[in-house]
N, C-alpha and C positions, 0 to 999 in steps of 0.2 A: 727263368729270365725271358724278357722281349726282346726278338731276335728278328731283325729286319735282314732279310740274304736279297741284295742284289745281283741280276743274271737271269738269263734263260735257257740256260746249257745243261750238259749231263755234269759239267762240274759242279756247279751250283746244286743240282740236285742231288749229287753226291755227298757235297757239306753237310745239304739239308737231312737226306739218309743218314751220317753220321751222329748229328745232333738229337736226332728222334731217339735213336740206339742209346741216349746215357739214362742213367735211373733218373738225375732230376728232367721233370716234367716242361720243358721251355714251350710259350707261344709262339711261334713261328710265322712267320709272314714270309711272303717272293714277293720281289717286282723285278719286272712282270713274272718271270715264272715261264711254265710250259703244261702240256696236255697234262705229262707224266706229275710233275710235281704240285701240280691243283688238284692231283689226286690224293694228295696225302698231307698237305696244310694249303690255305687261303693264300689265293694269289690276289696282286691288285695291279693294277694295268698303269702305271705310272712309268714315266722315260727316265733310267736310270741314270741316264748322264745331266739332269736338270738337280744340279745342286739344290737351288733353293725347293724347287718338289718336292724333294726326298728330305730334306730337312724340315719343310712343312709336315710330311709326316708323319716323319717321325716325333717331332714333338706331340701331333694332335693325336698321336696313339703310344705315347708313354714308352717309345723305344729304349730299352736300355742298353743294345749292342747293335751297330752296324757293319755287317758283312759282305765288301766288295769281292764280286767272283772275277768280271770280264777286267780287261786292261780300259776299255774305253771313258769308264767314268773317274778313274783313275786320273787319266790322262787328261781328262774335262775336271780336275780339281773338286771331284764331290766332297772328297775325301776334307779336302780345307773348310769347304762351309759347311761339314758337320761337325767339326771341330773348334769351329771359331761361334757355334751355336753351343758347345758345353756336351756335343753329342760322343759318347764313347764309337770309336769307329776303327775297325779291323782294314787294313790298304794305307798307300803312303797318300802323300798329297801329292801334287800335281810337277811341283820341282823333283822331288825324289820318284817319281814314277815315271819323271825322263828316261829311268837309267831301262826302259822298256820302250818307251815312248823314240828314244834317239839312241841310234845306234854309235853318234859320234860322240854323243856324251859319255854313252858306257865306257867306249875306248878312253876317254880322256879322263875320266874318271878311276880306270882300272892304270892305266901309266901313271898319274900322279900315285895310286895306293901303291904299286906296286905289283899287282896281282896277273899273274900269269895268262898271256893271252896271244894269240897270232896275229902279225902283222896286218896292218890293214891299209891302205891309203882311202881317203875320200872323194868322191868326183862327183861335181858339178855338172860337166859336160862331156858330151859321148867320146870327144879327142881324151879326156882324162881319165875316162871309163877306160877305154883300149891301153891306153899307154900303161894303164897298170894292171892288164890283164895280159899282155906282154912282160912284164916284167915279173910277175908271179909264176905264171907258167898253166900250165893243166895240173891238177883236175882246176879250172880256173870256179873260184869263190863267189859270189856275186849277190848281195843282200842290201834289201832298199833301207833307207834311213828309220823310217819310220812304221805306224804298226801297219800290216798286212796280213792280218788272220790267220797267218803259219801260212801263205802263200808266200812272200817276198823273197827267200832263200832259192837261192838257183845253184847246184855245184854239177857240173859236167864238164866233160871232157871235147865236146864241142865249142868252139872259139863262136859260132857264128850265134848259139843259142845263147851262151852268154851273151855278145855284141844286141840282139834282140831284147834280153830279158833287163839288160842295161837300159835298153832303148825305151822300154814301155816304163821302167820306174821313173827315168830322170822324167818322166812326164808329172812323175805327184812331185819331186823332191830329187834333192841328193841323194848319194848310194854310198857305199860299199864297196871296195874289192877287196879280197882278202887272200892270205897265203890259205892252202888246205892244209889240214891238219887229219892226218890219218890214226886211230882207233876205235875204239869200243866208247860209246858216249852214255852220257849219265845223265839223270835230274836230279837232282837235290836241292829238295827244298825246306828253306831256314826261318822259323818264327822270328821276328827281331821287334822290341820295343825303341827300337834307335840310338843301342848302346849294345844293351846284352841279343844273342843271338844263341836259338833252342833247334837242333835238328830236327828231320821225319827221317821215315827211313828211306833210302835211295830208293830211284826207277828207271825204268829203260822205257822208251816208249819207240814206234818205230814211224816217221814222220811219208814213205814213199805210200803209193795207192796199193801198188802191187808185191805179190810175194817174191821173196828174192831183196826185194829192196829197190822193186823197177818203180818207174815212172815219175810221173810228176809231184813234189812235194804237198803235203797236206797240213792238215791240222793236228792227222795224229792218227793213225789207225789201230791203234792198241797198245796194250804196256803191261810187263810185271814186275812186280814186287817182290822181294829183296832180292837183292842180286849175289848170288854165293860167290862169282866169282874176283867179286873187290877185294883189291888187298885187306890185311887187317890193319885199321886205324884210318883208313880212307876219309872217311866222315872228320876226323879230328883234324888229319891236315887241311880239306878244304876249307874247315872253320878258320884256323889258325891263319892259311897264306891266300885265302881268297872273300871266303865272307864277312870277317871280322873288319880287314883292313876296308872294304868297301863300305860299310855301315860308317866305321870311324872315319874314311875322306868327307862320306855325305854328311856327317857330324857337326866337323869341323867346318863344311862347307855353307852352315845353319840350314841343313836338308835332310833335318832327320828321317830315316826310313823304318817308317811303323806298318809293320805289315808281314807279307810272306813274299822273301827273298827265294824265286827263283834260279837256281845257280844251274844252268845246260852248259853242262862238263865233258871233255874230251882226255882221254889215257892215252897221254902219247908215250913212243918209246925212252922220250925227252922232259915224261912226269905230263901231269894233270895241266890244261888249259880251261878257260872260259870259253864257250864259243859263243854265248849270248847271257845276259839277263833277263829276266822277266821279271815283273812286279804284282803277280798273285799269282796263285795257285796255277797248278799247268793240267791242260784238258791233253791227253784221259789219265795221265799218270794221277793224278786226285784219284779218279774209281779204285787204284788198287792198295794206293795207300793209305788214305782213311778208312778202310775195312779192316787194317791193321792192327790199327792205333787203340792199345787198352785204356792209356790216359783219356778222359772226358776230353773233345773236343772245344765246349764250349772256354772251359778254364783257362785256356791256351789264349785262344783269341783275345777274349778279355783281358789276359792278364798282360800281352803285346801292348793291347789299346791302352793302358791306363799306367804303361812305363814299368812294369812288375814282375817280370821275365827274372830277373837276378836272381830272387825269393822263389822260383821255380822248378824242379827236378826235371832234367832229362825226359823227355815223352817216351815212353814204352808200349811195346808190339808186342801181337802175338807169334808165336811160331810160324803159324801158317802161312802162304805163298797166296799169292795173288794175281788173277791175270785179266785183261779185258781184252775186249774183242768189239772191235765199229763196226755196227751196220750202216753203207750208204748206198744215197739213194744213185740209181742209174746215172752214168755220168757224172758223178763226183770224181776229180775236185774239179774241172772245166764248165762243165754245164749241166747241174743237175737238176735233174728231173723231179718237180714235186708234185704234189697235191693225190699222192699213190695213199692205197688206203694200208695197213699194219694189221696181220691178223696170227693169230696163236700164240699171244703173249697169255692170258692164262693158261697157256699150257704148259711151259716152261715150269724144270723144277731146278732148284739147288743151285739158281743163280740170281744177283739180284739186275736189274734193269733198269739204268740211268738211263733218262731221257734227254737227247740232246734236238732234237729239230719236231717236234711231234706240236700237232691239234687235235681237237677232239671236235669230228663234225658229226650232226647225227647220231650220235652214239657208237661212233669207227673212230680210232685212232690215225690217222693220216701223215703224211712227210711234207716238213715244210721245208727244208734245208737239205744240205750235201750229206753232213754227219747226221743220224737220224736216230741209232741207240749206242749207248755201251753195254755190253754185256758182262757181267762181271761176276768171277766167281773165287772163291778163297777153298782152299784145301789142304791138307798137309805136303802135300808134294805139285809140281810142276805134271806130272801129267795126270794127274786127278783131276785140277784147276782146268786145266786146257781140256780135257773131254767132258765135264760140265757144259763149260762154251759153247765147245762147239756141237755138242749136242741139243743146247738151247735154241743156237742161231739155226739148226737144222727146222725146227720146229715152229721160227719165227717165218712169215710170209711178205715177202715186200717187192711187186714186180719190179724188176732189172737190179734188185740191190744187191750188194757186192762188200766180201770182205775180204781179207788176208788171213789165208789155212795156216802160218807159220808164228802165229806172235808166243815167243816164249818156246818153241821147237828149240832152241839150242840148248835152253837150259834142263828140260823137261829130258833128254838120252842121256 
């Protein structure tokens, strides 16, 4: 099959790792792509969120599937002009990818389904920001409307940092306040044709910079796969009182959601909440879950894109565990420092290495971003998987780069 993967991330490169891994043979295209993933199929230099672009060419190169990785073209409606050109295309359209795109739409969306979620008020203005940052309490909640790269989330116990982090959102937009919700949090994410909806298997990923779970929030600094300690049936009730009924609002709403339903789930002692949506795949829990996955990835996608999920089985994993680990660059996530060169990546064994921020200058790998690799490795057990890791990241070189020594420490003793 011809498989157009939009994105320049380690997720995307992830997919695209995936897709190489099935016996049938697919041509594979990026746009754009990265240092890492031009090393292993043809990239092309095209702006992913230019609908008509990317429908340009995909026709003039006989695409037969289109793969959104990031939220942004998503949110820029590619997804409808490849669809309304007759193009098979994996991601929602641009109404349905609200429920990523608007954080007041989720909410309004998850009240009318019904689906389990914490309180939130809306605020326009920094008197309505406070007023309901007062009325919730500490740890006080505070997440901007709209998308902010996994930065927009703020939860501390400081009244003044919230009042602050209020301050700098309501400058793009509306916000957020929300009640906190305290547990063990999850990703789970759902293939859906716009009706029927196919699990993966859960992730945990850990969003602070620092170990312990210090600092400022990110994009993601690592995550594993499967999580032993979910109840059993986890996966079925979230389908049943969370995923199902939001596919069928967006249904009914004529907003069908064709693509991969993000569900960031919280175990409270008061059962399962939503804490957000996202509308594709989520960076890096993708690294440990597609390494899983025995079902062909391609059949999946295709078979979302073209309303055929029902006629589907179950997707199936292997035993093994899965863990990633981000390399970033100095100074991520505030001000990172790039254009550092990447050295002892052939040297690395027994893991594989998603690219998320990399170039290729001169013949050196270099940082162009905050998040700069994932490291990723599968093993029979949690501490197998984690000294792979971090045995590779020992060996990888990137001046002032920085990761987190704990991702997957709780499950691994």
């Amino acid at each position: 099959m011809r498989i157009l993967v939009l994105g320049s991330g380690a997720r995307e490169h992830a997919i695209i790792t995936a897709l190489l891994s099935e016996d049938e043979r697919h041509e594979i295209t990026a746009a754009p792509g990265n240092a890492g993933i031009a090393a292993v199929v043809p990239v092309v230099a095209l702006d992913p969120t230019r609908g008509a672009i990317v429908c340009q060419y995909a026709i003039d190169n006989d695409i037969e599937l289109v793969v959104i990785g990031p939220e942004a073209p998503l949110v820029a409606g590619v997804a409808d002009a490849l669809r309304h050109r007759g193009i098979a295309v994996f991601g929602p359209g641009r109404a349905a990818a609200a429920l990523e795109g608007s954080k007041t739409f989720a909410k309004r969306i998850m009240d009318v389904a019904g689906v389990p979620t914490g309180k939130a008020t809306r605020a326009g203005t920094l008197a309505e920001a406070i007023g309901a940052l007062d009325e919730y309490g500490t740890p006080y909640v505070v997440k901007a409307d709209g998308l902010a790269a996994g930065k927009g989330v703020l939860v501390t116990e400081d009244r003044d940092a919230a009042i602050d982090h209020a301050t700098f959102w309501l400058g793009h937009g509306a916000l957020l306040v929300e009640e906190f919700l305290a547990g063990q949090e999850v990703s789970l994410f759902l293939l859906s044709d716009g009706h029927t909806v196919l699990p993966l298997s859960p992730a945990q990923d850990y969003k602070r910079v620092f170990d312990g779970d210090e600092g400022p929030n990110t994009g993601g600094m690592g995550a594993y796969s499967p999580l032993p300690w979910l109840p059993e049936g986890f996966v079925d009730e979230v389908i049943d009182t969370i995923a199902l009924p939001t596919i069928r609002q967006l249904a009914a709403e004529n907003t069908p959601f064709i693509g991969l339903l993000y569900c960031g789930l919280i175990v409270t002692a008061s059962g399962t909440r939503v804490i957000e949506f996202n509308a594709r795949f989520g960076d890096p829990e993708t690294q440990v879950v597609l390494p899983r996955l025995v079902t062909p990835l391609s059949g999946l996608l295709l078979a979302a894109s073209l309303g055929e999920l029902a006629g589907v089985a179950r997707p199936q994993f292997s035993h093994d565990v899965a863990v990633t680990v981000v390399l970033a660059s100095e100074g991520y996530p505030d001000d990172p420092v790039i254009g550092r060169s990447i050295s002892g990546l052939a040297d690395v064994v027994d893991v594989t290495i998603a690219h998320a921020a990399t170039a290729l200058v001169h013949g050196e790998f270099v940082a162009t971003g905050g998040r700069v690799l994932s490291v990723v490795a599968t093993a029979p057990d949690f501490a197998g998987a984690r000294a792979k890791v971090y045995a590779a990241l020992k060996t990888i070189r990137l001046e002032g780069g920085h990761y987190r020594t704990d991702i997957a420490q709780r499950v691994a003793t």
